[in-house]
N, C-alpha and C positions, 0 to 999 in steps of 0.2 A: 076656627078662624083665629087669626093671631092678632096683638094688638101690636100699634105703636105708638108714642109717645107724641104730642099734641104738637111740641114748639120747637119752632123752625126746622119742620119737615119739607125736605124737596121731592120728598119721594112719596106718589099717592096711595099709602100703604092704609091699612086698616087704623083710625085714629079711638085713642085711648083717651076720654075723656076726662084728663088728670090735671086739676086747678093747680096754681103754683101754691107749695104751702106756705103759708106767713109764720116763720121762725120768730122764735125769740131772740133777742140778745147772748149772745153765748155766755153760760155762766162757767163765772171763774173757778176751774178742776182742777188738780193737781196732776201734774203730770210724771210717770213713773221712769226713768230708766235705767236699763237693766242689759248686763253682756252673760250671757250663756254659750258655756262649749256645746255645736251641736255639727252633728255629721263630722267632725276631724275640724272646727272651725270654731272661732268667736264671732256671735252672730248678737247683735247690738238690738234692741228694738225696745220704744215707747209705750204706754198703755196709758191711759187716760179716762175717764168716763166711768161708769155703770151700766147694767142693762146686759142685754142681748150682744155676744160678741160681734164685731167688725172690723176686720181687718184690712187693711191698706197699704197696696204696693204700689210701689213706683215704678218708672219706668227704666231701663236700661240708662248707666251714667249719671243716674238721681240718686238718692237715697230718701230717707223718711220725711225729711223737712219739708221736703216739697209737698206735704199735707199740709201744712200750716195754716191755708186759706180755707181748708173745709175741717182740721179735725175739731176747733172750738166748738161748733154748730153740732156736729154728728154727736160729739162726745155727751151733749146734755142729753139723746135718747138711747147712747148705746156703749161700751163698754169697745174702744177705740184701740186696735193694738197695730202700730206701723215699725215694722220692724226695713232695718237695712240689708236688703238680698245680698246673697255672696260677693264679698269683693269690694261691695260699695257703701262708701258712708264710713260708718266705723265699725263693720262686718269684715274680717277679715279673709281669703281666699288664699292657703298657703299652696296648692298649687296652679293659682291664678290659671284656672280653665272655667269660664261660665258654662252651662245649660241650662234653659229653664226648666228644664225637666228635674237637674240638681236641685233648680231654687224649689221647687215644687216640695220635693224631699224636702228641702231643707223649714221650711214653712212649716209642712206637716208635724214635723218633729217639734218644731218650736211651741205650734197648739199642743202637740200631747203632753211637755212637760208644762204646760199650764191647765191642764186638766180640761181641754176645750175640745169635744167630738162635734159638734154641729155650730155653721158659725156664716154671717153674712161676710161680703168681700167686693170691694170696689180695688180693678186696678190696670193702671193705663199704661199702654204699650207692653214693654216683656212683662211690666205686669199683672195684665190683665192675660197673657200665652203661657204665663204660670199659672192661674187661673183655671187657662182650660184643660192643661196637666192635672190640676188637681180637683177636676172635677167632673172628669173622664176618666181618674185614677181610681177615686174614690167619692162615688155620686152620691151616694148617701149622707156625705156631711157637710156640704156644701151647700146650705138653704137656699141663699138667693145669689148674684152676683150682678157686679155690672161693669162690662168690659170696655178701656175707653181708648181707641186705637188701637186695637190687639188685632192679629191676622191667622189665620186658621195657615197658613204657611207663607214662604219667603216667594212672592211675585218677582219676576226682573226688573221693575223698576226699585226694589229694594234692595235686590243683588246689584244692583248697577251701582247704586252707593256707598256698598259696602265693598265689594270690589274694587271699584276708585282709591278706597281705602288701605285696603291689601297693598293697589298696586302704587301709591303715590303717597302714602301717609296719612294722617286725619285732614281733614278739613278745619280752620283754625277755629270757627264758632265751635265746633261739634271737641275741638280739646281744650277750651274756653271752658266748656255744658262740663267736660268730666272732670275739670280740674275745680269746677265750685262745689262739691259736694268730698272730694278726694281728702279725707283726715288726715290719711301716710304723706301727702304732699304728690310732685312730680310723679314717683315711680308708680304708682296707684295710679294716676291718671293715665300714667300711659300704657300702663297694662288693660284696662277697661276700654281704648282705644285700639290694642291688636288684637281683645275680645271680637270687638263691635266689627273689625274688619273679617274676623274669622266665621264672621256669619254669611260668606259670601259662597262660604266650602258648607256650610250647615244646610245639609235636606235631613237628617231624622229627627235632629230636635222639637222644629214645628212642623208639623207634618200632619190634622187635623181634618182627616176624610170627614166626607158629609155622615157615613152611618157614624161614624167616630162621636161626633158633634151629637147624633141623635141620642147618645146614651145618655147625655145632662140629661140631669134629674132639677135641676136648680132653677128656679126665677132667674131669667136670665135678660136686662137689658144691656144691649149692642149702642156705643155713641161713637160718632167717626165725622170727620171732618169730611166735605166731601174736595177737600183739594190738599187729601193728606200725601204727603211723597213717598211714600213706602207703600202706603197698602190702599189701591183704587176704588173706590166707592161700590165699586162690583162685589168686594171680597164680602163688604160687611150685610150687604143684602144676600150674601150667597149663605153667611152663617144663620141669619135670620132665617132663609130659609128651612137649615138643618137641625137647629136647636127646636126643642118642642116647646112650645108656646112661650117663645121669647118675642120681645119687642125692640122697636129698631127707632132711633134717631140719629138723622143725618142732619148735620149741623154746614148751612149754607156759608161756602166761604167760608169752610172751617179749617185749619189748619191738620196737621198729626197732633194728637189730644188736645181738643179743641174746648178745655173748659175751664182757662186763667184768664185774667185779665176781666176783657168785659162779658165773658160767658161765665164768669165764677156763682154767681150770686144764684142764677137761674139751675147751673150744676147744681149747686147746692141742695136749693130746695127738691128739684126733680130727682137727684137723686135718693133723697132722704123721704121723699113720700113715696116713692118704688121699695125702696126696702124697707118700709113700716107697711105694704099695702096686705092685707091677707091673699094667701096664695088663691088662685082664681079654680072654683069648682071643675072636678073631671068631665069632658066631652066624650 
């Protein structure tokens, strides 16, 4: 029987009886960063903390900062590395093609030259579908994770926005979203924008059958808006179903990665007591 997480579930799934933890005050870390050639690229990324690695991706048009709200907190119990995926941030992509399947690679390599084989991972939207590249690539080193908006493949209500895209240009929030994060300026933004529309032609990138899904080996908790526009609250009970003994929260009224603002505090702690919990005994 599988669990799921206690607060603000709409869905009457099996509930995991997990108090919120009472954090400390984030103590003041030094924060490291560091650009490494890796796959044919400069791949930029932070480190922070002690402990047990965890690492932090963002989502598609983000880069690392967008941690900012959780990595002070995580980093007093764990050894914090938010690196910027290809293209975005100050990660360079010189020939400006995304895949998360690339960024997967690209990830991988960045842990081996830091000497990291097993390692925890929170990451929302593409990257949290980098994620589950890399942890249906390579199941064994991937302890725990928790996916926040991420879709086992592209439904058509996500090709409809991306196709829009294709066929009429960005939408001005959505080249707003890529141009705050965009180091190189303009042309970086607008590249990460004929990305995001070429995801409308993309079926093998995400592409995550349910046996696919079955081969996680990892602690795996699922967080999903249930009025996210990309991926229908269907999807993420559908992975729930596939993953082995993962847990599910559906966050009412939740947006696509539903855990800024006034859901930060509660992400926080929920997710910081998922990836300290000991893994749960074989059935």
């Amino acid at each position: 029987m599988k669990n799921a997480l206690p607060a603000m579930l709409t869905i009457a799934l099996v509930l995991l009886g997990l108090p919120l933890l009472g954090l400390p005050p984030p103590a003041t870390a030094q924060t490291v960063g560091r650009t490494l050639p890796i796959n044919g690229m400069e791949m930029y990324f932070e480190s922070t903390g002690k402990g047990e690695p965890l690492v932090l991706l963002h989502g598609f048009g983000g880069c690392g900062r967008d941690w900012q709200a959780f990595s002070g907190a995580l980093s007093t119990r764990f050894r914090v590395i938010v690196p910027d995926l290809r293209g975005h941030g100050r990660s360079t992509d010189p020939l400006e093609a995304f895949s998360h399947r690339q960024a997967a690679a690209d990830v991988f390599a960045l842990l081996d030259h830091l000497g990291i084989v097993r390692f925890k991972a929170i990451g929302i939207s593409s990257g949290g579908m980098t994620l589950l590249h890399m942890a249906t690539g390579q199941p064994s080193r991937v302890e725990a994770m928790v996916l926040v908006g991420a879709g086992a493949y592209f439904p058509e209500q996500a090709r409809k926005i991306t196709r829009a895209a294709a066929e009429h240009g960005p939408r001005p929030a959505d080249l707003d979203y890529f141009r705050r994060c965009a180091s190189r300026g303009e042309p970086q933004a607008r590249a990460l924008a004929k990305q995001f529309a070429g995801f409308s032609r993309s079926y093998d990138d995400v592409n995550f059958t349910p046996p696919l899904l079955g081969t996680i080996r990892a602690r795996t908790l699922i967080v999903h808006g249930d009025r996210d526009e990309f991926f229908p609250v269907s999807m993420p009970v559908e992975m729930y179903g596939a993953i082995p003994g993962s847990a599910l929260w559906i966050v009412p009224e939740g947006p696509h990665v539903p855990i800024f603002g006034a859901h930060a505090a509660q992400f926080r702690e929920t997710a910081l007591r998922f990836l300290q919990a000991s893994p749960s005994p074989p059935k």
